[in-house]
C-alpha positions, 0 to 999 in steps of 0.5 A: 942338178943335170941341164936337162931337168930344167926343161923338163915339165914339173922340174920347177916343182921338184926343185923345190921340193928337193931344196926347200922343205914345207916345214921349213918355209910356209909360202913355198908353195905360194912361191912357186905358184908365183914363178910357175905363173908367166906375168907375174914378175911383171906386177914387181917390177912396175911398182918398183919402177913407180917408187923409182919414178917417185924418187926422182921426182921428189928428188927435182920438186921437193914439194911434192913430199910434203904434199904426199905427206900431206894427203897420207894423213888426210886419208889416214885421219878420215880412215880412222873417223869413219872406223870409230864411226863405224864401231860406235854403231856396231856397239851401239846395236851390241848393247840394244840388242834385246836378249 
């Protein structure tokens, strides 16, 4: 690939095309479309930076992954009530309903 085509409009696209083809790889043109975009690194690398972040934390106060453990089942289990709750009544109009 010449130097110049890298600054070329549309060489992205064509790099792409030329290396990768669709039947091959289905996300990319989802993946280009990502690169083309500016900002968009940016949405990878703050949860990264958080996980990070989290990492250390745990690391100092050990406490706090028995607490996230502990709020993930909380949500987790009140998740699953709330969708047996709601498949309880879908069936429940399901089987009432007059033919």
């Amino acid at each position: 690939m010449p130097a110049e085509s890298a600054d070329m409009p549309g060489s992205l696209e064509k790099d792409m095309d030329e290396k990768v083809s669709m039947s091959t790889c289905p996300m990319a043109r989802a993946c280009k479309g990502m690169m083309e975009r500016p900002g968009t690194g940016l949405w990878m690398i703050v949860p990264g930076l958080i996980f990070i972040a989290l990492g250390i934390a745990i690391i100092l106060y050990p406490q706090i992954l028995a607490w996230f453990v502990a709020i993930v089942l909380i949500v987790m289990g009140l998740g699953m009530l709330m969708m047996v709750n709601f498949m309880r009544s879908f069936g429940k109009r399901i089987h009432n309903k007059p033919v």
